[in-house]
C-alpha positions in Angstrom: -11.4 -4.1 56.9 -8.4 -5.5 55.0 -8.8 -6.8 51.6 -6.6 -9.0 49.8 -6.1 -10.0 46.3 -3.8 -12.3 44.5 -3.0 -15.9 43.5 -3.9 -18.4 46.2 -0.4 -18.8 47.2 0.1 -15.1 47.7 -3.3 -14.8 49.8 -2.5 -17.9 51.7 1.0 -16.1 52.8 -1.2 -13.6 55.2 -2.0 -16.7 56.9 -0.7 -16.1 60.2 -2.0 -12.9 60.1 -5.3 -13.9 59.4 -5.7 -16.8 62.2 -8.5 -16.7 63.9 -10.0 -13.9 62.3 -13.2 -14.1 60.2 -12.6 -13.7 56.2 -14.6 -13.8 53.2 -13.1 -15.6 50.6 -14.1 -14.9 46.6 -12.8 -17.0 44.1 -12.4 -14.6 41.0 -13.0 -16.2 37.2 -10.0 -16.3 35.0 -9.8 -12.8 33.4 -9.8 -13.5 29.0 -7.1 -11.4 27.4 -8.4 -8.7 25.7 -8.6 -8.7 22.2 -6.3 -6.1 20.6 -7.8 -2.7 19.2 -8.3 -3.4 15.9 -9.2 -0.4 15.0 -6.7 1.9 16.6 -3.8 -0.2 15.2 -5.3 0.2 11.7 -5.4 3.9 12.3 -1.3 3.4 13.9 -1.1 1.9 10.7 -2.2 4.6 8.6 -0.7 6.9 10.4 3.0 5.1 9.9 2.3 4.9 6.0 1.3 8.8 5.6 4.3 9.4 7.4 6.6 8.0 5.5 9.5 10.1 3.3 7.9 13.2 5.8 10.9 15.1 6.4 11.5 15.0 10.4 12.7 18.3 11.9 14.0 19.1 15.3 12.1 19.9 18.3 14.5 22.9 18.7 13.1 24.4 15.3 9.9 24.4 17.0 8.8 27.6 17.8 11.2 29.4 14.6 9.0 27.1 12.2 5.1 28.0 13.7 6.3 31.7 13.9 7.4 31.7 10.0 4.2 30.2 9.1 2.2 32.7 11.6 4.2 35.6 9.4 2.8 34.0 6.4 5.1 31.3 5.9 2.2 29.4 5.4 0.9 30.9 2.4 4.2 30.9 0.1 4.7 34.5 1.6 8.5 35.4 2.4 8.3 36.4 6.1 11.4 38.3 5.8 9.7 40.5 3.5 
């Protein structure tokens, strides 16, 4: 079995293909846009505004910044102490 999907025009392009052959043909209903995610670009929102002044810092610094704050960092604590 062989199923096909597409614009008329782009369907009607397996044509020769097709002759002769038996074929079911379903005429879809025009798909409605779908309505943007309120809700999640509220929250993209949010997230843009708390972010704002943040310092950004280096993907390189990665693993030296969580292993400061693992040595107490984190707390105020020196962790070259």
């Amino acid at each position: 079995m062989t199923v096909l999907e597409g614009t008329w025009e782009e369907v009607a392009r397996h044509a020769p293909e097709l002759a002769g052959r038996r074929v079911r043909l379903t005429v879809l209903e025009e798909a409605a846009p779908a309505p943007p995610n309120e809700g999640m670009l509220a929250a993209l929102r949010l997230i843009e505004q708390r972010q704002q002044g943040r310092q950004e810092t280096s993907s390189e610094d990665t693993q030296r910044l969580l292993r400061d704050a693992r040595d107490g960092g984190m707390y105020g604590l020196d962790p070259s102490e």
